[in-house]
LOVO-73651 format. One record per residue (C-alpha): x, y, z; residue in three letters. Coordinates in nm, 3 decimals. Layout:
N
px X; py Y; pz Z; residu ALA;
...
***
This chain:
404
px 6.298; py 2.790; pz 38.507; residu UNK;
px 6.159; py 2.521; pz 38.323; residu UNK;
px 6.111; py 2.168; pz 38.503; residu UNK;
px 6.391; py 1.991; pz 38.349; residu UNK;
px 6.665; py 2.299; pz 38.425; residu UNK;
px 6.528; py 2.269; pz 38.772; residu UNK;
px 6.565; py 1.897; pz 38.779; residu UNK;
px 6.901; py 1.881; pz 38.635; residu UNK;
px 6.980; py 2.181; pz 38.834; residu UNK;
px 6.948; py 1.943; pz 39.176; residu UNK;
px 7.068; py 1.702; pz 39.013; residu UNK;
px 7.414; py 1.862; pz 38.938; residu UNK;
px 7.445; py 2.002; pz 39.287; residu UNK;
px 7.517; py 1.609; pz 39.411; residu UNK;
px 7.836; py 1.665; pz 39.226; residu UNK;
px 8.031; py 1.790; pz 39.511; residu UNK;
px 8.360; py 1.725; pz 39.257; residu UNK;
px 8.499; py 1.374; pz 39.177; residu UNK;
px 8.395; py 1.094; pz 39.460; residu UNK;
px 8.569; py 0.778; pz 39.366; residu UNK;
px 8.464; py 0.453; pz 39.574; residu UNK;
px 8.216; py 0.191; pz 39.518; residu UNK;
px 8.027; py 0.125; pz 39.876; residu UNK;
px 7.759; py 0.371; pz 39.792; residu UNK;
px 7.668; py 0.242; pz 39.447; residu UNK;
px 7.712; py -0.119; pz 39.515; residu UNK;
px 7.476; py -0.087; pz 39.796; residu UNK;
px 7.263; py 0.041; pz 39.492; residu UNK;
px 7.322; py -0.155; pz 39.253; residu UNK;
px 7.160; py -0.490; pz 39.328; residu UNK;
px 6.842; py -0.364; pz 39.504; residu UNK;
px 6.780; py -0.211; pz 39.100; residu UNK;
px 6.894; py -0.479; pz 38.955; residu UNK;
px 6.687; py -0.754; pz 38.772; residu UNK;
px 6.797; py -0.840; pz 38.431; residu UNK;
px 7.154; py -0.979; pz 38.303; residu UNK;
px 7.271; py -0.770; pz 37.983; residu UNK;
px 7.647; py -0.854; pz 37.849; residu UNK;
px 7.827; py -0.574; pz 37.862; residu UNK;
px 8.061; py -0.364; pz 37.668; residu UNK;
px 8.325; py -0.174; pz 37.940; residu UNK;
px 8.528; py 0.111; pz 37.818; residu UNK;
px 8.842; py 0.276; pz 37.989; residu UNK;
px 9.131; py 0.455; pz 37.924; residu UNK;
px 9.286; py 0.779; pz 37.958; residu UNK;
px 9.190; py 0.906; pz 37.558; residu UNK;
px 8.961; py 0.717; pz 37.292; residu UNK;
px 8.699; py 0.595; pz 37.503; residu UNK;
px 8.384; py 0.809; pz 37.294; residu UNK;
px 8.551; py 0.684; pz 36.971; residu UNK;
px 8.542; py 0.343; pz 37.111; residu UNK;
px 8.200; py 0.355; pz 37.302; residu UNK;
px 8.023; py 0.499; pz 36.907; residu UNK;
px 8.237; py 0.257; pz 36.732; residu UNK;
px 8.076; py -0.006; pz 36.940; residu UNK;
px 7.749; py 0.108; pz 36.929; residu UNK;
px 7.779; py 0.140; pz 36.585; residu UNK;
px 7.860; py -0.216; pz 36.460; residu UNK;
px 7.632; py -0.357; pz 36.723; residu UNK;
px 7.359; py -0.211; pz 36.565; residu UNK;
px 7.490; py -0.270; pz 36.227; residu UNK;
px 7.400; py -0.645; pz 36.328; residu UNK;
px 7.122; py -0.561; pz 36.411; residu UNK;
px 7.130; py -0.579; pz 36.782; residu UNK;
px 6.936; py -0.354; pz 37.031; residu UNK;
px 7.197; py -0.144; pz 37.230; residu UNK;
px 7.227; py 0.089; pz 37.526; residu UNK;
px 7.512; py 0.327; pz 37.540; residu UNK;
px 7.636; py 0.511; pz 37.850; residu UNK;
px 7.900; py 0.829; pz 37.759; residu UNK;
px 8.059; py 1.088; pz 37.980; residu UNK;
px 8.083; py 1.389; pz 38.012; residu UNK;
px 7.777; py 1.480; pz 37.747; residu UNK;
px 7.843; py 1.807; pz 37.531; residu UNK;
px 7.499; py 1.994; pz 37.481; residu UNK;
px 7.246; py 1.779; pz 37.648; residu UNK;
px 7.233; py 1.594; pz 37.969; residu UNK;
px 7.019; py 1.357; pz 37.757; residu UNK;
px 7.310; py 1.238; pz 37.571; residu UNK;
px 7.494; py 1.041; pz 37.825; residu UNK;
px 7.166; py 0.728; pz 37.788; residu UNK;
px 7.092; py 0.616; pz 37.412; residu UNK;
px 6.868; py 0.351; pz 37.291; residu UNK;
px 6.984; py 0.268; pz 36.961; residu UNK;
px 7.162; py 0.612; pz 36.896; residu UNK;
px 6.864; py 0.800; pz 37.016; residu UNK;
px 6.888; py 1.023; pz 37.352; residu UNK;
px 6.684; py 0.903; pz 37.663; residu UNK;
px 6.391; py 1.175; pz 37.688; residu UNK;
px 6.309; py 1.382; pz 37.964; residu UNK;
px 6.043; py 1.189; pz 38.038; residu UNK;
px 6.208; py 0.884; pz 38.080; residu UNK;
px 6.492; py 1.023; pz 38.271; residu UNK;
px 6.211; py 1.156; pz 38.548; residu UNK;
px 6.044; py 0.858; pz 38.559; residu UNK;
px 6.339; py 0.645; pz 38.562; residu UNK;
px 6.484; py 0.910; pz 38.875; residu UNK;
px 6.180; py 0.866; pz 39.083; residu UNK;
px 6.155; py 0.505; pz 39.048; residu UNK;
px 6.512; py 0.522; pz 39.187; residu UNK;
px 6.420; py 0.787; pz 39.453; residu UNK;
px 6.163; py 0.524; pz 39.605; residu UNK;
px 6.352; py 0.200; pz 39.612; residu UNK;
px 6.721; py 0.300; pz 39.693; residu UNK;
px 6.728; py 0.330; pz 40.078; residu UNK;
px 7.075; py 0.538; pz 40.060; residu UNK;
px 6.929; py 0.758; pz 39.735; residu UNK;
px 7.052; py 1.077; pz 39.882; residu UNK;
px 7.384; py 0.971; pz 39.949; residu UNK;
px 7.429; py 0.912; pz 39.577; residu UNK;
px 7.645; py 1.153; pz 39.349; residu UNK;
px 7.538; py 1.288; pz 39.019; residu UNK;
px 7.734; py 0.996; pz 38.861; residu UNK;
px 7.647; py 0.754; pz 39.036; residu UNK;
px 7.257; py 0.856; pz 38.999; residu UNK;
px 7.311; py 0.842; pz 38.627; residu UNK;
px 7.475; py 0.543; pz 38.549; residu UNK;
px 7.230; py 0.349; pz 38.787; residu UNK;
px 6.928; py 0.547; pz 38.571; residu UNK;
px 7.110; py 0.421; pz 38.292; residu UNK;
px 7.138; py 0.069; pz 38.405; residu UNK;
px 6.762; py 0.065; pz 38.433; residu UNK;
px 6.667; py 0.209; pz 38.129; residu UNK;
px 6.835; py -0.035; pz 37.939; residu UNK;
px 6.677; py -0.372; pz 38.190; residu UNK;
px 6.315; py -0.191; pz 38.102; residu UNK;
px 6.411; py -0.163; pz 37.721; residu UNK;
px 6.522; py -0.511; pz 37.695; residu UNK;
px 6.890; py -0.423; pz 37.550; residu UNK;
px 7.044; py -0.665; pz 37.352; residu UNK;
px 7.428; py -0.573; pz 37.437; residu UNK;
px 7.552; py -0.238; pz 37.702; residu UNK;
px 7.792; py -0.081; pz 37.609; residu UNK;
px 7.963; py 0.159; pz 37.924; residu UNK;
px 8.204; py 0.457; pz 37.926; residu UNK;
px 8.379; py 0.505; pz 38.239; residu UNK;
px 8.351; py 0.792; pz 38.419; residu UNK;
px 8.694; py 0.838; pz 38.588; residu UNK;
px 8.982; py 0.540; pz 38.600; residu UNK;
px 8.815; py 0.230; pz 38.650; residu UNK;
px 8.899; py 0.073; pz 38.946; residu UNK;
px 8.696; py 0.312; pz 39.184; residu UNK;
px 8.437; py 0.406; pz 38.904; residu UNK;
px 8.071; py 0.341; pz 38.960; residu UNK;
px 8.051; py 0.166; pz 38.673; residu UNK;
px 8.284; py -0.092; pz 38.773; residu UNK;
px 7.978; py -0.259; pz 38.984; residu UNK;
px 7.891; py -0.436; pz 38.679; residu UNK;
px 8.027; py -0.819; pz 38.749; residu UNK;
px 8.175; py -1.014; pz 38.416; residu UNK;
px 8.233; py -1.178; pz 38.249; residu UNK;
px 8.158; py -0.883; pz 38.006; residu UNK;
px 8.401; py -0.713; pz 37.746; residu UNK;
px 8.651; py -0.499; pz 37.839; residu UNK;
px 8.840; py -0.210; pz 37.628; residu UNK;
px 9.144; py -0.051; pz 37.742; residu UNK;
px 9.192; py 0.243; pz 37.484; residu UNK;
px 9.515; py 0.406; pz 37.582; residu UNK;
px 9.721; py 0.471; pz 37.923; residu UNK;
px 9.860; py 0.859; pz 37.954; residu UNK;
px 9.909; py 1.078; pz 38.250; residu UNK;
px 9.594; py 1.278; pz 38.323; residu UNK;
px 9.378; py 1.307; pz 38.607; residu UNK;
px 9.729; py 1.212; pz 38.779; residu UNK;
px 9.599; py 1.396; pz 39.099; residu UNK;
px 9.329; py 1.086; pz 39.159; residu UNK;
px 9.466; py 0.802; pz 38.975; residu UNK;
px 9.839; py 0.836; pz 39.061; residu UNK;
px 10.160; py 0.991; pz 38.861; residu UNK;
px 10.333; py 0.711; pz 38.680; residu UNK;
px 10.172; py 0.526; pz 38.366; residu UNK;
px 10.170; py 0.208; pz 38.593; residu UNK;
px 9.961; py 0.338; pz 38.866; residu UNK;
px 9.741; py 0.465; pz 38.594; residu UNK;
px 9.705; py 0.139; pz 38.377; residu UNK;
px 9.613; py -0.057; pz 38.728; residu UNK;
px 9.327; py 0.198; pz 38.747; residu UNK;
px 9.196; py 0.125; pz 38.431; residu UNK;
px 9.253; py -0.263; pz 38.439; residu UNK;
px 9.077; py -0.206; pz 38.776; residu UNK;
px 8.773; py -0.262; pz 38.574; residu UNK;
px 8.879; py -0.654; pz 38.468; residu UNK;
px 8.664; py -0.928; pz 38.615; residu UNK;
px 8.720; py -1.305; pz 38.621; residu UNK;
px 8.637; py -1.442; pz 38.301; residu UNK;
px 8.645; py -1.077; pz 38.103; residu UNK;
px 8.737; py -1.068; pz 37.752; residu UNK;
px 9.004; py -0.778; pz 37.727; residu UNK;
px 9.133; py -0.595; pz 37.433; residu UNK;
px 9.396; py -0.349; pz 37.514; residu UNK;
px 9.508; py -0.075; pz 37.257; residu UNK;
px 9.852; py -0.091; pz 37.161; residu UNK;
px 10.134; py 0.161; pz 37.283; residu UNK;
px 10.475; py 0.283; pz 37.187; residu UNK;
px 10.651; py 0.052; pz 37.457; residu UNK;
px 10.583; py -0.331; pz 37.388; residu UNK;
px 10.745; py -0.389; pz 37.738; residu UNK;
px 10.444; py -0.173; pz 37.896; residu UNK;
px 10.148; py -0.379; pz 37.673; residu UNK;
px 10.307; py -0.680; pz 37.804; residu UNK;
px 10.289; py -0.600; pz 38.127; residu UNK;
px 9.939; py -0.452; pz 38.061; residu UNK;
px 9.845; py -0.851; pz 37.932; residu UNK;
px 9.988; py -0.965; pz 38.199; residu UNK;
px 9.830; py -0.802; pz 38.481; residu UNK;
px 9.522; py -0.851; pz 38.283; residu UNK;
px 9.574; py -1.180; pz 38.302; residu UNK;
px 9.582; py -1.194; pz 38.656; residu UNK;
px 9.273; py -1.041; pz 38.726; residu UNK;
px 9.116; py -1.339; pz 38.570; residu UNK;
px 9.057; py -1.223; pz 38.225; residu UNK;
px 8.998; py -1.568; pz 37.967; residu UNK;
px 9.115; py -1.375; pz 37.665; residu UNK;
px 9.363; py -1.059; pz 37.638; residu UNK;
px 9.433; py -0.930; pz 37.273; residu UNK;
px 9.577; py -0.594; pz 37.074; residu UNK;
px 9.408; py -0.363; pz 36.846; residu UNK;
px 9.508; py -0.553; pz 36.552; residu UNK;
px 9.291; py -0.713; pz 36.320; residu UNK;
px 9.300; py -0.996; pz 36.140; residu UNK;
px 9.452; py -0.985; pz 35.778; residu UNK;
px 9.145; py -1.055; pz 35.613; residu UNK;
px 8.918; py -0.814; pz 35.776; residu UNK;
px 9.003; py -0.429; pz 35.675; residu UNK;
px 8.838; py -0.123; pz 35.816; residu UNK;
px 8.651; py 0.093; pz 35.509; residu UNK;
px 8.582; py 0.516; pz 35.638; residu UNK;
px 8.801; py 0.824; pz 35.635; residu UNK;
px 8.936; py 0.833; pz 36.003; residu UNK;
px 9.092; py 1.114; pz 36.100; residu UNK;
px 9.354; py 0.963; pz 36.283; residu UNK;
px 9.587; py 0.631; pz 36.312; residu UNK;
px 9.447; py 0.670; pz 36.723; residu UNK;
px 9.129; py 0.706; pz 36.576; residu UNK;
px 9.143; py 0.441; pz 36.346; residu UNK;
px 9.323; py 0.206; pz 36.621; residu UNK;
px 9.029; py 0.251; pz 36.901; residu UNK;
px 8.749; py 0.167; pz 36.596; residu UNK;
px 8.995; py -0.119; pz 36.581; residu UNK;
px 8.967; py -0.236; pz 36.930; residu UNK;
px 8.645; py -0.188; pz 36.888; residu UNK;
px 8.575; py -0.423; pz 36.592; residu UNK;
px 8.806; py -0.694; pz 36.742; residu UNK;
px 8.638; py -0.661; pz 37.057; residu UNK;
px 8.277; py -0.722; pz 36.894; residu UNK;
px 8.433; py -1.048; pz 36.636; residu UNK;
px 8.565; py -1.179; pz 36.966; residu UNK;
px 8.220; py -1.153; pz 37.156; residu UNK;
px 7.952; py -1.192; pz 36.905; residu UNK;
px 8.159; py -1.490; pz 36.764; residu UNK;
px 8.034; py -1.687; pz 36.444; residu UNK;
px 7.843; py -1.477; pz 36.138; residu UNK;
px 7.942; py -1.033; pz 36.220; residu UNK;
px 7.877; py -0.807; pz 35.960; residu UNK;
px 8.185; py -0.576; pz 35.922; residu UNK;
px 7.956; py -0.259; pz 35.869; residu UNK;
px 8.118; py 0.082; pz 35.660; residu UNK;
px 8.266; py 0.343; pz 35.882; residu UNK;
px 8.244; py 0.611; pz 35.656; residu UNK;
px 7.943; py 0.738; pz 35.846; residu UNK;
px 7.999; py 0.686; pz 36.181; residu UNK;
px 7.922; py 0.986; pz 36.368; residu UNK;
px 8.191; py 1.073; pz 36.639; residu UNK;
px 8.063; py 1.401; pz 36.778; residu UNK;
px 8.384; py 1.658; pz 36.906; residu UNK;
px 8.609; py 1.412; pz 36.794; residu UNK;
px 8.788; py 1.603; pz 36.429; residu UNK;
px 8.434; py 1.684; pz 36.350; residu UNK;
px 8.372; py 1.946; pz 36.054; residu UNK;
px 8.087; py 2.109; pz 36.209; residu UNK;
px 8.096; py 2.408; pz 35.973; residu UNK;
px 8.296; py 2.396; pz 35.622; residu UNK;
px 8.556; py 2.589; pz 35.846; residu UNK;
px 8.503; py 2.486; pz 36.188; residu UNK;
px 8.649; py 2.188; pz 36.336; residu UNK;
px 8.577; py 2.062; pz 36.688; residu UNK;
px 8.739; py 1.835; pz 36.908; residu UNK;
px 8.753; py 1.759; pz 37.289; residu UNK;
px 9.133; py 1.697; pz 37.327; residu UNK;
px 9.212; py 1.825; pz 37.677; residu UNK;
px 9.513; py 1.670; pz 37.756; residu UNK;
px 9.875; py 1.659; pz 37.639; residu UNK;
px 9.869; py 1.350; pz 37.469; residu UNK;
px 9.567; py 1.412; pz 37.322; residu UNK;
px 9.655; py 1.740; pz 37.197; residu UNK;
px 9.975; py 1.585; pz 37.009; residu UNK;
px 9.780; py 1.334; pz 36.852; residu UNK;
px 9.530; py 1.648; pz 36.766; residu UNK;
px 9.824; py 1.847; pz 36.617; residu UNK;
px 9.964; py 1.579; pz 36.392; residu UNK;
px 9.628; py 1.571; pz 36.273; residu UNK;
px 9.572; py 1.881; pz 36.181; residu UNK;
px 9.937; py 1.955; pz 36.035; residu UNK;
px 9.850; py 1.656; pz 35.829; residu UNK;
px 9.519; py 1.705; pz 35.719; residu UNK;
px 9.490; py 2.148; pz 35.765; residu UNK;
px 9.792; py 2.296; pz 35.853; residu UNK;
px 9.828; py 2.577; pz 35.985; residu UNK;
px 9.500; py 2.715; pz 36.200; residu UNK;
px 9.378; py 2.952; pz 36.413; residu UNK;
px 9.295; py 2.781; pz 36.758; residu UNK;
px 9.011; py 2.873; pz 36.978; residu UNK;
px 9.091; py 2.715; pz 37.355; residu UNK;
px 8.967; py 2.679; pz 37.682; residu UNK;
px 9.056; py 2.456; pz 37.984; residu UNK;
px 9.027; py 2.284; pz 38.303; residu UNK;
px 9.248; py 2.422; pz 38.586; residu UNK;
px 9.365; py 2.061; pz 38.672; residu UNK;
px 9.503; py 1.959; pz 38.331; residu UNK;
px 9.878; py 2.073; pz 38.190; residu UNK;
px 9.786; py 2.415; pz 38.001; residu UNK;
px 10.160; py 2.478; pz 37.968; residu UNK;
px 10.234; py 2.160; pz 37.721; residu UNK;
px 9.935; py 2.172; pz 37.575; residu UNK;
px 9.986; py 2.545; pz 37.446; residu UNK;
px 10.313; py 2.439; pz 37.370; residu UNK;
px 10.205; py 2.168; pz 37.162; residu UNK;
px 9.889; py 2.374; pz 37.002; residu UNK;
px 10.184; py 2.669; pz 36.930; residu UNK;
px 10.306; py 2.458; pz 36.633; residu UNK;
px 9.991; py 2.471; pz 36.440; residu UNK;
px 9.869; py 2.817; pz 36.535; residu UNK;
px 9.986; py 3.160; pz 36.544; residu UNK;
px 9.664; py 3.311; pz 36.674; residu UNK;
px 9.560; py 3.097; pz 36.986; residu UNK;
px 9.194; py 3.271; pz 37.145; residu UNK;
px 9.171; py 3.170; pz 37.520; residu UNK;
px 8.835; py 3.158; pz 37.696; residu UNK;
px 8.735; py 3.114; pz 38.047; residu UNK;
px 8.505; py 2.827; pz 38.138; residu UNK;
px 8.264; py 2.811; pz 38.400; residu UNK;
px 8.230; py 2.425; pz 38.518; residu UNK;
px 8.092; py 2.244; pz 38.824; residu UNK;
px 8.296; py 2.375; pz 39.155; residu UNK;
px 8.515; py 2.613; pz 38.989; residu UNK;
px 8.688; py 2.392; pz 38.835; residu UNK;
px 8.724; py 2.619; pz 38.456; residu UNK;
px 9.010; py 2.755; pz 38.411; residu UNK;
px 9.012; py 3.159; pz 38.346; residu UNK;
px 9.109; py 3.317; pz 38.062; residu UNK;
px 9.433; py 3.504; pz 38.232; residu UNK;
px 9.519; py 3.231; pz 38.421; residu UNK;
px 9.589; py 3.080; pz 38.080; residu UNK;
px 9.767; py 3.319; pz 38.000; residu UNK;
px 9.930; py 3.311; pz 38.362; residu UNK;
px 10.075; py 2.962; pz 38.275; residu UNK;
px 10.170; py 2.954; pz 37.931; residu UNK;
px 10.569; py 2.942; pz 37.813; residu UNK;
px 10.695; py 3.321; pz 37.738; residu UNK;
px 10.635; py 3.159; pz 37.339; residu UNK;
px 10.310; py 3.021; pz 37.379; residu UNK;
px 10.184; py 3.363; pz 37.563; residu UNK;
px 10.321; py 3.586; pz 37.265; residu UNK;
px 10.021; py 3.425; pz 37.096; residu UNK;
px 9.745; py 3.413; pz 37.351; residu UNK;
px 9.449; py 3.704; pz 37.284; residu UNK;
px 9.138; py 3.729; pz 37.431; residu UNK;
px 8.878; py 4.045; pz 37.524; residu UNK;
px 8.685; py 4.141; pz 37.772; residu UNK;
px 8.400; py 3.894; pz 37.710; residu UNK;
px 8.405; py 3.554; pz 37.571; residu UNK;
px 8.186; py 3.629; pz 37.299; residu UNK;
px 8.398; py 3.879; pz 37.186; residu UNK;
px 8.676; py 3.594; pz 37.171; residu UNK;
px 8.493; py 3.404; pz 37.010; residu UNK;
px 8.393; py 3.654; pz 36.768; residu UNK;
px 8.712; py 3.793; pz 36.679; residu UNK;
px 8.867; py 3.409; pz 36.640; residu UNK;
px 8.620; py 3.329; pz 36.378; residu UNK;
px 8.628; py 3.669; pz 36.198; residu UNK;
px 9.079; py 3.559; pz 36.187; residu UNK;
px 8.999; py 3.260; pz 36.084; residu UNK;
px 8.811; py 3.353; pz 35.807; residu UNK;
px 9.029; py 3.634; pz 35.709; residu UNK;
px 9.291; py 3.426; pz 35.657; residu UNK;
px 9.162; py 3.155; pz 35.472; residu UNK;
px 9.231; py 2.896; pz 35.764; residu UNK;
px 9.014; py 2.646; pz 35.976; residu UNK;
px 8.872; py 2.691; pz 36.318; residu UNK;
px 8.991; py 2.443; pz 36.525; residu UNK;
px 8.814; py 2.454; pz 36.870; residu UNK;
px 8.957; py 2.256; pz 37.142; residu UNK;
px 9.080; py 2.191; pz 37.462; residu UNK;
px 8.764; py 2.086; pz 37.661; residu UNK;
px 8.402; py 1.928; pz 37.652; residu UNK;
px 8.305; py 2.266; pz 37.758; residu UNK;
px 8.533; py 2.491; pz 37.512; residu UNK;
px 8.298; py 2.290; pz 37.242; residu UNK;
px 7.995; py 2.368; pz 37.428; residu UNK;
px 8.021; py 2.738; pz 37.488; residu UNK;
px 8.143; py 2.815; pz 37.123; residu UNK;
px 7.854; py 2.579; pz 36.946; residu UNK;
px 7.583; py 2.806; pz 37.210; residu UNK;
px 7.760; py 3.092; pz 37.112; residu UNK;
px 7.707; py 3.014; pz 36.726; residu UNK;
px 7.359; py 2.918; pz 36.801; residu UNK;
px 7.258; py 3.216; pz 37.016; residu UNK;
px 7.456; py 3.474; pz 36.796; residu UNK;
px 7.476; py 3.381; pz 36.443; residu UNK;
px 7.204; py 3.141; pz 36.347; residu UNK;
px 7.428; py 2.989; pz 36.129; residu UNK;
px 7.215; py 2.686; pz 35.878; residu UNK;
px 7.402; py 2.462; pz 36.020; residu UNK;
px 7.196; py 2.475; pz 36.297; residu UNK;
***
């Protein structure tokens, strides 16, 4: 085992699941921190990578130096801390740890997340960022990113009912989670939903928290938005995004060209008939589907999930674009990957009628592909950060495809 697996081996092991609260980081926080940086804060249930690169896009478009915090990461642990688009290296990330190690008296009461954001925090002081630009983890309110004190920027993507376990089972107890992360004096932008009732509200309680300015996703008439987006959620949360940075920066931004933003996972043509994307719940999926009806039609699908999220609708939903749905088990932190059968186990009597799978997950993944291609269709491979993970290894390890 090489150093880093080993590292990032006892590293992972702090997971111990999802621990929402603050007292452990923000006794953290300040003994690490020395530098002011404003700060970009992302939340909501779906859209948050979209908005994080859109972000970090522009912002460097102007020319600004910028940190950028994701999560989860999809290949490489790396991924979750970039300087100006490029991955924190392993040297770095040890450094950065040990430093920690030694000055945080309660260091081994930290989680993994925790660990990470504060090595993030860090990196970005010693690099002298211009602008940070934070994903949250898990709701907002509880997250250990929400130590950072305003006023910054805040970015409320969208409000659905997922983790509904931890942040509550109504859309309202789920919005105050996310607007959890609003300070006194934030600057909020808060993506538009179907009910104008609910944004109002949304404003509103905003409001309260202290926030100086509360706006939509929609941009002024004279500014338009040139790429190909994929999506009108898409192209909304790269709108929140550019609002949010004319709002901030003020006086003199450069609209940049979308067209090649990079949005890794999210409709991303990884092979002329692959598509990835890391939908993994049910309002994700449906905006997912309309996509694909739109822009594919039909497809086979190639799926794998979480226990904890609603494999029933989602099949449901991915059963109107697919005849030929491949189901693969994942293996994630504390069991928490749903098996292949027990996919199979939950899905509608319709849904299951179209469920295969072997007796290894390479097979699947094999035998999806090989459909695929014999009849003419797209790959679409969904359903989790990992379901992307383990078929992109898979291609690597089995079929050295150029790509690659």
């Amino acid at each position: 085992m090489s150093q880093k697996d080993e590292f990032l081996r006892n590293l992972y092991q702090r997971r111990g699941g999802i621990k929402l609260g603050l007292g452990r980081v923000a006794d953290a926080f300040p003994v690490i921190f020395e530098k002011h940086i404003p700060v970009y804060h992302v939340a909501g249930t779906n859209g948050k990578g979209t908005a994080v690169y859109a972000l970090d896009h522009i912002l460097r478009s102007n020319g600004l130096k910028t940190g950028r915090f994701i999560s989860p990461h999809l290949f490489n642990y790396n991924e979750r801390i970039a300087l100006d688009g490029t991955d924190i290296s392993d040297g770095e990330v040890f450094e950065i740890y040990k430093y920690l190690e030694k000055k945080i008296n309660n260091f081994d009461e930290l989680s993994f997340f925790e660990i990470t954001f504060l090595l993030a925090w860090k990196y970005f002081e010693i690099s002298n960022c211009d602008r940070a630009i934070f994903e949250v983890g898990l709701g907002g309110r509880l997250d250990a990113t929400n130590v950072i004190e305003g006023p910054k920027t805040d970015i409320i993507t969208s409000i659905g009912l997922d983790h509904t376990h931890i942040l509550g089972d109504t859309l309202e107890k789920i919005a105050l989670e996310k607007l959890g992360i609003v300070k006194k004096g934030d600057t909020v932008l808060i993506g538009s939903g179907r009910d104008s009732v609910f944004d109002r509200w949304m404003a509103e309680t905003a409001r309260s928290h202290g926030a100086k300015v509360v706006e939509d996703d929609k941009l002024p008439e004279n500014i338009e938005l040139y790429g190909d987006f994929s999506s009108p959620e898409q192209k909304k949360n790269i709108s929140l995004s550019l609002k949010a940075a004319i709002l901030s920066e003020k006086e003199g931004l450069k609209i940049p060209d979308f067209a090649n933003l990079k949005l890794p996972a999210r409709f991303e043509l990884i092979e002329p008939d692959i598509v990835t994307d890391v939908a993994h719940n049910p309002p994700a999926i449906a905006a997912l589907v309309e996509t694909v009806r739109r822009k594919l039609g039909k497809v086979v699908v190639l799926y794998g999930a979480m226990k904890d999220k609603d494999v029933t609708q989602v099949l449901d939903f991915i059963g109107d674009i697919s005849d030929e749905i491949f189901v693969v088990s994942l293996e994630a932190d504390n069991d928490r990957g749903a098996k292949a059968h027990e996919i199979l186990e939950r899905a509608s009597a319709a849904a299951a009628k179209k469920i295969k799978f072997e007796a290894t997950d390479d097979e699947t993944m094999s035998l999806a592909l090989d459909a695929a291609r014999k009849n003419g269709m797209k790959l679409l491979v969904t359903g989790s950060f990992h379901t992307v993970e383990k078929f992109v290894n898979f291609r690597k390890n089995n079929y050295k495809a150029s790509f690659f």
